[in-house]
C-alpha positions in Angstrom: 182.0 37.4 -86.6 180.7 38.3 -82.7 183.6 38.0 -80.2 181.3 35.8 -77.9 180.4 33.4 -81.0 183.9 33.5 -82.2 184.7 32.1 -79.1 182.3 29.8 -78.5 183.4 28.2 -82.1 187.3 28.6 -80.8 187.6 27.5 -77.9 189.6 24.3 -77.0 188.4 21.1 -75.3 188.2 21.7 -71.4 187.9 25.2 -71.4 185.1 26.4 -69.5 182.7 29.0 -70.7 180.1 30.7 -69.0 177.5 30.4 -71.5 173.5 30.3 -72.3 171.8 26.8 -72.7 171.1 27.9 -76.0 174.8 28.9 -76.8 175.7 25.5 -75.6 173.4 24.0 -77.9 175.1 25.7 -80.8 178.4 24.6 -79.6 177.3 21.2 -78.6 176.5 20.9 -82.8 180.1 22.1 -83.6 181.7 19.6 -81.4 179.3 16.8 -83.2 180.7 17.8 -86.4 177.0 18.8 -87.4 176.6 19.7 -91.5 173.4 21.2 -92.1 171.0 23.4 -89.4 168.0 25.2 -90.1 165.9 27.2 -88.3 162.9 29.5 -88.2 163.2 31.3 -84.9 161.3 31.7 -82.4 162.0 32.3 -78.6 162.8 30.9 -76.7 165.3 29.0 -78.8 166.4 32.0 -81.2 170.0 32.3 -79.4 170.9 29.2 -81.3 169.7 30.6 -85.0 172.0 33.6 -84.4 175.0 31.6 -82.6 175.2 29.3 -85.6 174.4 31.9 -88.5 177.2 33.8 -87.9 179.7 31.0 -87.4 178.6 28.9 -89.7 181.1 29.6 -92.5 184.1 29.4 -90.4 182.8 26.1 -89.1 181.6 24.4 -92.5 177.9 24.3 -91.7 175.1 24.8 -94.1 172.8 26.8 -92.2 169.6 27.7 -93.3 166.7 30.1 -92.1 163.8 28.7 -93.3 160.3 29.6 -94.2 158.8 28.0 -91.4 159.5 25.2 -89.3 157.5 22.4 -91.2 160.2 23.3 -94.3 163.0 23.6 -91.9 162.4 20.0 -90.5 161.8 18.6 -94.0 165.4 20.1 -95.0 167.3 18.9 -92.2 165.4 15.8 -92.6 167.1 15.4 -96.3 170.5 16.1 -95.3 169.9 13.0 -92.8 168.4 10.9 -95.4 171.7 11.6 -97.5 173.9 10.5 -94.6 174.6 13.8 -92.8 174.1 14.9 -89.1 172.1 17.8 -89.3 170.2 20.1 -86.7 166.9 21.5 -86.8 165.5 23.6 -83.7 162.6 25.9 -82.7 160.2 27.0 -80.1 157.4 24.4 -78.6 154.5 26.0 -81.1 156.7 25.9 -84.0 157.1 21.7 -83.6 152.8 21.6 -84.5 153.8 23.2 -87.5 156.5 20.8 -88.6 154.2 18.1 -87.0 153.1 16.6 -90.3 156.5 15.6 -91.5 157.3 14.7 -88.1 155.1 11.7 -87.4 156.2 10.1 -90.8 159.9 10.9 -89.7 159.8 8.4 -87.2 158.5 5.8 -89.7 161.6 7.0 -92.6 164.2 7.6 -89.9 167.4 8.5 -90.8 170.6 7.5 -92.6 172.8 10.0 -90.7 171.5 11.8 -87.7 168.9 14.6 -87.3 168.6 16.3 -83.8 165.0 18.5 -83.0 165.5 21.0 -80.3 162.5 22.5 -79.4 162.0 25.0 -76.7 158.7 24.9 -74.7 158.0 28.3 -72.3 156.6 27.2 -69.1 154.3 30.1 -68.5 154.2 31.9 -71.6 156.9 34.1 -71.2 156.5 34.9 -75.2 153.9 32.6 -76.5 150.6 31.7 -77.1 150.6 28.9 -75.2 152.4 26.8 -72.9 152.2 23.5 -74.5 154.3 20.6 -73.4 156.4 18.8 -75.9 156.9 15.7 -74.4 153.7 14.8 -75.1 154.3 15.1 -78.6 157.3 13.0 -78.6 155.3 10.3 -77.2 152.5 10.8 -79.6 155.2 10.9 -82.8 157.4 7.9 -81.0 160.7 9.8 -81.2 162.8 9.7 -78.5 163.8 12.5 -76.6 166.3 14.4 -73.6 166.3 16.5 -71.5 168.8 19.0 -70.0 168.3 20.4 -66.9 171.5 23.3 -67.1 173.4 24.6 -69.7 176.2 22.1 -69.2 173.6 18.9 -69.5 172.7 20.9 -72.8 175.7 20.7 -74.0 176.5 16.9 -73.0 172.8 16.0 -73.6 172.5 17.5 -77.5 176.2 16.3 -78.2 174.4 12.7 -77.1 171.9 12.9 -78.8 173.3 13.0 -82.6 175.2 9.6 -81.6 171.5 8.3 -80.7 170.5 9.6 -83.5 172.8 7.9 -85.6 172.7 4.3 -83.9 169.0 4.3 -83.7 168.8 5.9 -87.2 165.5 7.7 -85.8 165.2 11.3 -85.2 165.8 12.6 -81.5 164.4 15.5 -79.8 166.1 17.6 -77.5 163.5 19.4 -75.4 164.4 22.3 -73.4 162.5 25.3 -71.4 162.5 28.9 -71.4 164.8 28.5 -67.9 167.5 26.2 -69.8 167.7 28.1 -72.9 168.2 31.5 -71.1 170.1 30.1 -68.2 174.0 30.9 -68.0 176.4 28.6 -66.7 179.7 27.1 -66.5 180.0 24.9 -69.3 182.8 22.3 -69.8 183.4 22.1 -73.8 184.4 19.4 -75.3 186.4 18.5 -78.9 185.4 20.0 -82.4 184.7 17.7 -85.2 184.9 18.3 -88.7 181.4 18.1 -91.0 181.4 15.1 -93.4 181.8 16.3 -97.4 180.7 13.2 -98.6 176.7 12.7 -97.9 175.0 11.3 -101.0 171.4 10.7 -101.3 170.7 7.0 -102.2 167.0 6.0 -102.7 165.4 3.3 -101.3 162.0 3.7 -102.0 160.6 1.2 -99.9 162.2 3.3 -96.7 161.5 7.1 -98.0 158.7 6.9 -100.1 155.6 6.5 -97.7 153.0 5.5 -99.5 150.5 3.1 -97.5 152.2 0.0 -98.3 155.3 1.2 -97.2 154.2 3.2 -94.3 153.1 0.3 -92.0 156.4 -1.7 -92.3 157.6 1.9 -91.6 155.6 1.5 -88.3 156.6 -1.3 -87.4 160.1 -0.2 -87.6 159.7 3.0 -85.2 158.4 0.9 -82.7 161.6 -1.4 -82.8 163.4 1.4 -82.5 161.3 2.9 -79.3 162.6 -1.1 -78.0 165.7 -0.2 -78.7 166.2 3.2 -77.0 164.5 1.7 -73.7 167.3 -0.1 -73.5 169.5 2.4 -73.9 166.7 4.6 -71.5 167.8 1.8 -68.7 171.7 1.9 -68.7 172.2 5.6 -69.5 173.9 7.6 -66.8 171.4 10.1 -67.6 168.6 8.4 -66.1 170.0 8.3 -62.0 169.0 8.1 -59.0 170.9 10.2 -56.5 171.3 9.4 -52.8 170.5 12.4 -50.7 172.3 13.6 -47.4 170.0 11.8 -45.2 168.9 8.6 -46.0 165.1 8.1 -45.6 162.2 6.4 -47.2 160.3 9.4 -49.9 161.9 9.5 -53.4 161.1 12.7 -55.6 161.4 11.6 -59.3 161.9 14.6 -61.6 163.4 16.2 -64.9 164.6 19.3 -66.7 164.7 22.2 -64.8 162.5 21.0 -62.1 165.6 19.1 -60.9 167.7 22.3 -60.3 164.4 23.2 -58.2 164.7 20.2 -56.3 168.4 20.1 -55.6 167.7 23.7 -54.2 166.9 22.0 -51.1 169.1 18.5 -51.0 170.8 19.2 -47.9 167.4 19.8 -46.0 166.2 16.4 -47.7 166.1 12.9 -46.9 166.0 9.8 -49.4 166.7 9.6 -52.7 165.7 11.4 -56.0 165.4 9.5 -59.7 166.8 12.1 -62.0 165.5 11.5 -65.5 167.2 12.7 -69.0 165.7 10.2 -71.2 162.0 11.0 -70.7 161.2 9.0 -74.1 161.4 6.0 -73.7 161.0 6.5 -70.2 163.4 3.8 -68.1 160.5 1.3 -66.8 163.1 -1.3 -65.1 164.9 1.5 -63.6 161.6 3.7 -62.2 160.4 0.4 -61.2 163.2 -0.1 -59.1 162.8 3.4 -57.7 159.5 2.2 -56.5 159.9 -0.5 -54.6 162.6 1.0 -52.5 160.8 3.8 -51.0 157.6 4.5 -49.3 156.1 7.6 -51.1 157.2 8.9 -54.4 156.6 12.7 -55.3 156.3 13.6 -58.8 158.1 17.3 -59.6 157.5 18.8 -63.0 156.2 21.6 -64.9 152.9 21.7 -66.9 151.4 18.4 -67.8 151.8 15.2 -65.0 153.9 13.1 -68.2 155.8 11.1 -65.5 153.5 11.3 -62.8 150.7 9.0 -65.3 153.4 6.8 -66.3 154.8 5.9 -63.0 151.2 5.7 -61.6 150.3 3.1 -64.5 153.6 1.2 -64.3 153.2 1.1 -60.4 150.0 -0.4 -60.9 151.0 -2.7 -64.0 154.2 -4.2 -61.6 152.1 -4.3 -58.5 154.1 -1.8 -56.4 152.3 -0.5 -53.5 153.9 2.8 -53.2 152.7 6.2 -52.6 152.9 8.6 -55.3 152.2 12.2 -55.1 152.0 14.7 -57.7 149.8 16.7 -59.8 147.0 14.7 -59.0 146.3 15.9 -55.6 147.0 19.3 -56.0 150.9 19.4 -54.8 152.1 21.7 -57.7 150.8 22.8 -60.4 149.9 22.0 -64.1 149.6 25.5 -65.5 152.3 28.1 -65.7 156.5 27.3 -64.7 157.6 25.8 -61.6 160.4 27.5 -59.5 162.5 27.3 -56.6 159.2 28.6 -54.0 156.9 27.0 -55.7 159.3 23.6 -55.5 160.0 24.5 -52.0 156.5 25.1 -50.9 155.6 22.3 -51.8 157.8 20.1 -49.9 157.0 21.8 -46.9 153.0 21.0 -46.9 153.9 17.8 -47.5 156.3 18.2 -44.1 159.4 17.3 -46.4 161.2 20.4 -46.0 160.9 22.5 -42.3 159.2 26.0 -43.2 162.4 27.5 -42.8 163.9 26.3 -45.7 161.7 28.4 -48.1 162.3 31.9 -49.2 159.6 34.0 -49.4 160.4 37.2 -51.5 157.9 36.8 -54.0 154.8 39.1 -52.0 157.7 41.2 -51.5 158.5 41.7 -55.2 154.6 41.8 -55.8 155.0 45.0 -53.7 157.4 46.8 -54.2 157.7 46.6 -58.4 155.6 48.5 -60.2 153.5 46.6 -63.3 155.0 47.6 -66.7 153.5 46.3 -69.8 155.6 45.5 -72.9 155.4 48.6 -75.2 156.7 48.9 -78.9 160.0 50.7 -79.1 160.0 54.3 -79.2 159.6 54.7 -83.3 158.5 51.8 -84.1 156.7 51.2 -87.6 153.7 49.4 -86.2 152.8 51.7 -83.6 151.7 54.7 -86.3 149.7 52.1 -88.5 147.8 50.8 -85.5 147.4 54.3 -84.6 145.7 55.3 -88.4 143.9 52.4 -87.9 142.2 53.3 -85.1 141.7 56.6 -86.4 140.1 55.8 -89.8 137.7 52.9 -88.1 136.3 55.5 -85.4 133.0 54.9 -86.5 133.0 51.9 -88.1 132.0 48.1 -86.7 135.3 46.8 -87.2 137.2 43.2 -85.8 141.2 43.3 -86.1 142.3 39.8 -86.3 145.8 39.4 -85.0 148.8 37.8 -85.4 152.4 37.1 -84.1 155.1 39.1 -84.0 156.2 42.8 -82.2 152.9 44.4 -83.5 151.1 42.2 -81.1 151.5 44.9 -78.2 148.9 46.7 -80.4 146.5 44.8 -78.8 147.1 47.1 -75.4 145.4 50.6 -75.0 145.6 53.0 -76.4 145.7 51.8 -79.8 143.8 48.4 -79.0 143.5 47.1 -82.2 143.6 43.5 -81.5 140.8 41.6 -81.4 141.8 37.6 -82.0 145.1 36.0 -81.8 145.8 32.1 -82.1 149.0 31.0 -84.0 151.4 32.1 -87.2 149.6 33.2 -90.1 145.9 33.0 -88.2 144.9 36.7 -88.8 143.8 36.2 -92.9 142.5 32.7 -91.9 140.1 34.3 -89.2 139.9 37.0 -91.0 138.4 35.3 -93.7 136.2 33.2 -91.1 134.8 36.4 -89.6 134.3 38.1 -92.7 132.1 34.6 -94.2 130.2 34.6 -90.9 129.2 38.2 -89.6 128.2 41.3 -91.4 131.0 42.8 -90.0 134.1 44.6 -91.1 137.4 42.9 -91.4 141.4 44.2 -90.9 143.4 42.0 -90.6 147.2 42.8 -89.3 150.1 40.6 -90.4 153.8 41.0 -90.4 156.1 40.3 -93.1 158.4 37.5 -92.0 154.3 36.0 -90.3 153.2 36.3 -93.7 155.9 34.4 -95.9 155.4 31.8 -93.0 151.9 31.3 -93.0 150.3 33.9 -94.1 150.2 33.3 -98.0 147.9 29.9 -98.0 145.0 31.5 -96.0 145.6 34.7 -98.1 144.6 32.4 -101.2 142.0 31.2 -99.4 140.6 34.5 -98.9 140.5 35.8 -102.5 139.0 32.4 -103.7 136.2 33.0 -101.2 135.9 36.6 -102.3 136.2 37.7 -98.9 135.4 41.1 -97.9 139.0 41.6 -96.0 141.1 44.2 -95.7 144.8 42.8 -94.8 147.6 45.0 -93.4 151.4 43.4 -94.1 153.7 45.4 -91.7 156.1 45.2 -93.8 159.9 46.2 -91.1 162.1 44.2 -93.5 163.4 41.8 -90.1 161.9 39.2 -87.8 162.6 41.3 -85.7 160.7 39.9 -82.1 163.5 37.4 -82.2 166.7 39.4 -82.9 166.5 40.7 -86.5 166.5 37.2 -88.2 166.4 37.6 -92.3 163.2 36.1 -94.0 162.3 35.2 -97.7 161.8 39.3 -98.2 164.9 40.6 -96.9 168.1 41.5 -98.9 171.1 38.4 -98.4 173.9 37.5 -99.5 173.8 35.3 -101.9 169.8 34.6 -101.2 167.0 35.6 -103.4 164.5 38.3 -102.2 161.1 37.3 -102.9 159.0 40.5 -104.3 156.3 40.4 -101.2 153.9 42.7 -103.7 154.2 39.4 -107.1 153.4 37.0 -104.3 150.3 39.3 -102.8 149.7 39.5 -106.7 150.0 36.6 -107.7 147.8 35.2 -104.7 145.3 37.0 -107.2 145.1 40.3 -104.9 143.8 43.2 -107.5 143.9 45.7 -105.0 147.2 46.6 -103.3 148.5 49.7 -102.1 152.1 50.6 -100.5 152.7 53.2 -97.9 155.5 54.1 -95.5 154.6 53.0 -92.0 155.2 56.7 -91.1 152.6 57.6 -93.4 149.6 58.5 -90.6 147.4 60.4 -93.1 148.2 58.3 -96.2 147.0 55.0 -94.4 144.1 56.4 -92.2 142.7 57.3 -96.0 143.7 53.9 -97.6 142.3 51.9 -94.5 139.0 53.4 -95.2 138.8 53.1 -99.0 139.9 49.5 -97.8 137.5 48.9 -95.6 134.6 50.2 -97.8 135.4 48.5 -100.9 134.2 44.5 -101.4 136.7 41.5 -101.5 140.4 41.1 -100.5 142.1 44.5 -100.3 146.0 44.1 -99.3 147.8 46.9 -97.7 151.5 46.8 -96.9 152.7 49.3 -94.6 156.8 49.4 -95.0 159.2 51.0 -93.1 162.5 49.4 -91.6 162.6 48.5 -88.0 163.9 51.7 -86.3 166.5 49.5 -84.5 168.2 49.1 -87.7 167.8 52.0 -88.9 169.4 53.6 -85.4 172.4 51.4 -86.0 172.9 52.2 -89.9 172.9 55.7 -88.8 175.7 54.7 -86.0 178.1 53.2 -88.4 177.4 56.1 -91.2 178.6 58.7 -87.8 174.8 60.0 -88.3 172.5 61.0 -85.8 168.8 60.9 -86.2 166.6 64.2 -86.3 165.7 66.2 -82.5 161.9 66.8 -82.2 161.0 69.2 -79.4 157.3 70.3 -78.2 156.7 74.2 -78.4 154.9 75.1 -74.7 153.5 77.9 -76.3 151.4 75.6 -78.6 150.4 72.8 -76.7 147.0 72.8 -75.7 148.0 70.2 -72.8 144.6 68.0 -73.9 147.0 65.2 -73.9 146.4 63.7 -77.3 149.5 62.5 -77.9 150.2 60.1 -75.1 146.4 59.1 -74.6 146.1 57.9 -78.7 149.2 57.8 -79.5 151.4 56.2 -76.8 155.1 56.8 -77.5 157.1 56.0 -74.7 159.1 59.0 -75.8 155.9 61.1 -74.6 155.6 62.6 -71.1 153.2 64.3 -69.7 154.8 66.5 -67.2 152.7 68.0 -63.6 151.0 70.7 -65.9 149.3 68.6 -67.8 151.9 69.8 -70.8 154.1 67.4 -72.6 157.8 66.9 -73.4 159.9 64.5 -75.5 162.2 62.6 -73.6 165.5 63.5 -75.6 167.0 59.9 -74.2 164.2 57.8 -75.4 163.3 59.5 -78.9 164.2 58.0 -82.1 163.6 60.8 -84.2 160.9 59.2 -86.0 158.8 62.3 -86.6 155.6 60.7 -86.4 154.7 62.5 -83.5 154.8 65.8 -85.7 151.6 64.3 -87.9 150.0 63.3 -84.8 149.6 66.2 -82.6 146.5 68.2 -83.5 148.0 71.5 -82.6 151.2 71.1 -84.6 152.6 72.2 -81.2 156.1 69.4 -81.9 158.9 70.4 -84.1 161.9 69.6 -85.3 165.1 71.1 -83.6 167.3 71.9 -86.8 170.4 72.1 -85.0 171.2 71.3 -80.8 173.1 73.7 -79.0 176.1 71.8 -77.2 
């Protein structure tokens, strides 16, 4: 086990830790006494996954890495129904996926307790979108927290399986990208031991949601939504905080927006109405907020959720208050708040004197030079985007997309990226494009994407007869979120699932296998692909060079030195203009060197260069 996870798993009540909000999270299930988690990762709530994987024996949990999130909530959801307390968690875009069993969740509930975390990333730090989950919490009727620091992660996911359990409803912790990654002191409190007892008993007319049963089902989650607003009204987590000065403005806020706020408490006046429980939303409690101050302004990130409710309930209670926000422009709904941004804003609105604000962001604008994300230095992908390239040069090709590492082959040189929307859409569009154009079709798709949500729109495909080439990078990891294992990977005590019998048996007759590093095998299969009709499947494998750099590590091996021979290089710059590898540089000549600190000793380089002017150094002098 990790050090820093054995500790967060030993570590006695009152001790304080400096941990992530996501390392709390995982702790905060230990101290519940949690029996089953599962998980498909995705940042920015992977820290959890690999917290909770590794301790998870030691502890008694039955953890699980699932397929995807929808069969990750369904399992957790089953340990509930048998009277366990289990945990489920994932990014913001993985709760649409887990969606469908979601909204008939709230009708089943629970026998035990099931806690949702899902992390939403306020300006798409590393995601597709920056949806906001509350929404969807609202929409399901589930109710919901949220944390504002590491600590209140902690307290607040510790909460919520007891809400859980008394409401017998699931209970969503939402977080954001700066809680989950945040580190702070956190106060731990006392272990408790997972039950061995949970027994499935059926009651059909609770768990088996056919139409009959679903609307009493209904009618129960809204009972339940009751319930919790009472809770919503008396819990400590829903405050409102005097500031320094007293005055006549109150600023109601949540999550990390609050942290933003209290930036600047002893340079404001009045009060501020700190919410935790943002579903069921206190209405006794905001409404009492209203009527003792003169102007309320609304602070928090993406979509104005509380600014519409407290604008509706001022209007259904008759409160003639002033309430700022979104609406007029204040702050903004797209991308993540901070500090300046908080802070500017409460000086227009002459809260805050203009010295209270920072201003080192047009500095930092200055003075830091752009640099794009860029595939590691041997990386797998970045030779198979490369062939592609090369074997499409004259060729009307698209190159759906999807998500994982190999998305950065969307940026020059390689480019081939065309269309990217969610898990699994490359075949699906794919598919789409190759039904509606007369154009050509490849597809790129990685391995853990493809067991995920991949395989469906695959089937799709070869029942359409789709003219589609599909590439399966194939690294053996999911490996974007920290080298997670998937359905194809080798476990203990797991069974791999052959990825060519499921490309097979999706009815795929023509499949081909290369190595990753294989430039000239798969610049000839991608155009034998590409030029033959229906769905042609190719899976480019090679382990993620991250693993393979640490294998060698522990074996006391040390991968291959490639050098470039000045003699033979024609300086046309072929290499780093096509190719791209960070360890490339092009030196004031015009010639090229390989950073010895940055190469992985991939080799790939050696296929690439026209002149054959890179070789490899059979033994370095010391």
């Amino acid at each position: 086990m990790d050090p820093d996870h054995e500790r967060i798993l030993e570590a006695s009540p009152g001790e304080t830790l400096l941990l992530l909000g996501n390392e709390a999270i995982a702790r905060a299930a230990v101290e519940a006494g949690v029996d089953f988690a599962s998980t498909y990762p995705g940042t920015p709530s992977s820290e959890i996954g690999l917290v909770l994987a590794d301790l998870a024996k030691a502890a008694g949990i039955k953890f699980q890495y699932a397929v995807n999130e929808k069969v990750a909530l369904e399992t957790a959801a089953a340990a509930a129904f048998a009277g366990g307390k289990a945990l489920i968690f994932m990014k913001h875009v993985g709760l649409n996926v887990a969606l469908d069993a979601l909204m008939t969740l709230a009708y089943t509930g629970v026998r035990g307790s099931l806690v949702i975390v899902t992390a939403d990333d306020p300006g798409c730090h590393s995601s597709q979108n920056e949806q906001d989950n509350r929404i969807l919490a609202r929409f399901a009727n589930v109710p919901m927290l949220e944390p504002s620091s590491p600590q209140e992660a902690l307290e607040f996911t510790r909460f919520a399986f007891e809400f859980s359990a008394f409401l017998e409803a699931p209970v969503i912790v939402r977080t954001t990208t700066r809680v989950s990654h945040a580190r702070g002191p956190v106060i731990l409190g006392a272990r408790s031991t997972p039950r061995k007892d949970v027994r499935f008993v059926p009651d059909p007319a609770r768990f088996v949601m056919i139409p009959a049963h679903a609307r009493s089902g209904h009618q129960r989650a809204l009972q339940k939504m009751r319930l919790a607003e009472g809770i919503s009204e008396s819990s400590p987590f829903n405050r409102v905080e005097p500031l320094p000065t007293p005055g006549d403005t109150g600023i109601m806020t949540s999550g990390p927006a609050y942290a933003y706020v209290m930036e600047y408490a002893d340079r404001l006046s009045g009060s501020v109405l700190k919410l935790g429980i943002t579903n069921p939303l206190p209405r006794g409690k905001i409404a009492n907020f209203l009527r003792s101050v003169r102007q309320v302004i609304v602070v928090e990130e993406l979509e104005p959720y509380l600014e519409e409710f407290v604008r509706a309930l001022a209007n259904e209670y008759g409160v003639a208050v002033d309430i700022r926000g979104k609406a007029q422009g204040i702050l903004p709904r797209a991308g993540e708040l901070d500090p300046d941004l908080v802070g500017g804003a409460l000086v227009r609105m002459e809260l805050l004197p203009s010295d209270a604000v920072r201003r080192p962001r047009e500095a930092k604008r200055e003075s830091i030079p752009l640099r794009p994300p860029v595939l590691c230095p041997g990386c797998g992908h970045r030779p198979v985007a490369f062939a592609a390239r090369q074997a499409t040069r004259r060729m009307d090709v698209v190159f759906p997309l999807d998500i994982g590492c190999y998305s950065l082959i969307e940026h020059p040189p390689t480019q081939a990226g065309d269309v990217l929307l969610c898990m699994g859409s490359s075949i699906g569009v794919g598919a789409g494009l190759a039904a509606a154009t007369d154009q050509k079709v490849l597809a790129f798709i990685g391995d853990s994407t493809f067991y995920h949500a991949g395989v469906p729109a695959l089937i799709h495909a070869v029942h359409q007869r789709a003219n589609l080439t599909v590439c399966i990078l194939d690294n053996g990891t999911t490996a974007m979120t920290g080298h997670q294992p998937h359905p194809g990977t080798e476990e203990d005590g797991k069974l791999k699932v052959d990825m060519e019998a499921l490309v097979r048996g999706c009815g795929v007759r023509s499949l081909e296998v290369f190595d990753a590093y294989d430039v000239r095998g798969l610049t000839k299969a991608f155009r034998g692909a590409l030029g033959r009709e229906g769905v042609n499947v190719i899976i480019a494998r090679h382990a993620c060079r991250l693993l393979e750099l640490e294998d060698m590590r522990r074996a006391g091996a040390k991968p291959p030195v490639y050098v470039v021979d000045p003699k033979k290089c024609t300086k046309d710059g072929f290499c780093i203009d096509a190719f791209a590898c960070p360890a490339l540089i092009r030196l004031p000549d015009e010639s090229v060197m390989i950073d010895p600190v940055l190469c992985t000793g991939c080799g790939v380089c050696v296929d690439v260069c026209p002149p054959k002017a890179i070789l490899q150094v059979l033994e370095v002098a010391p």
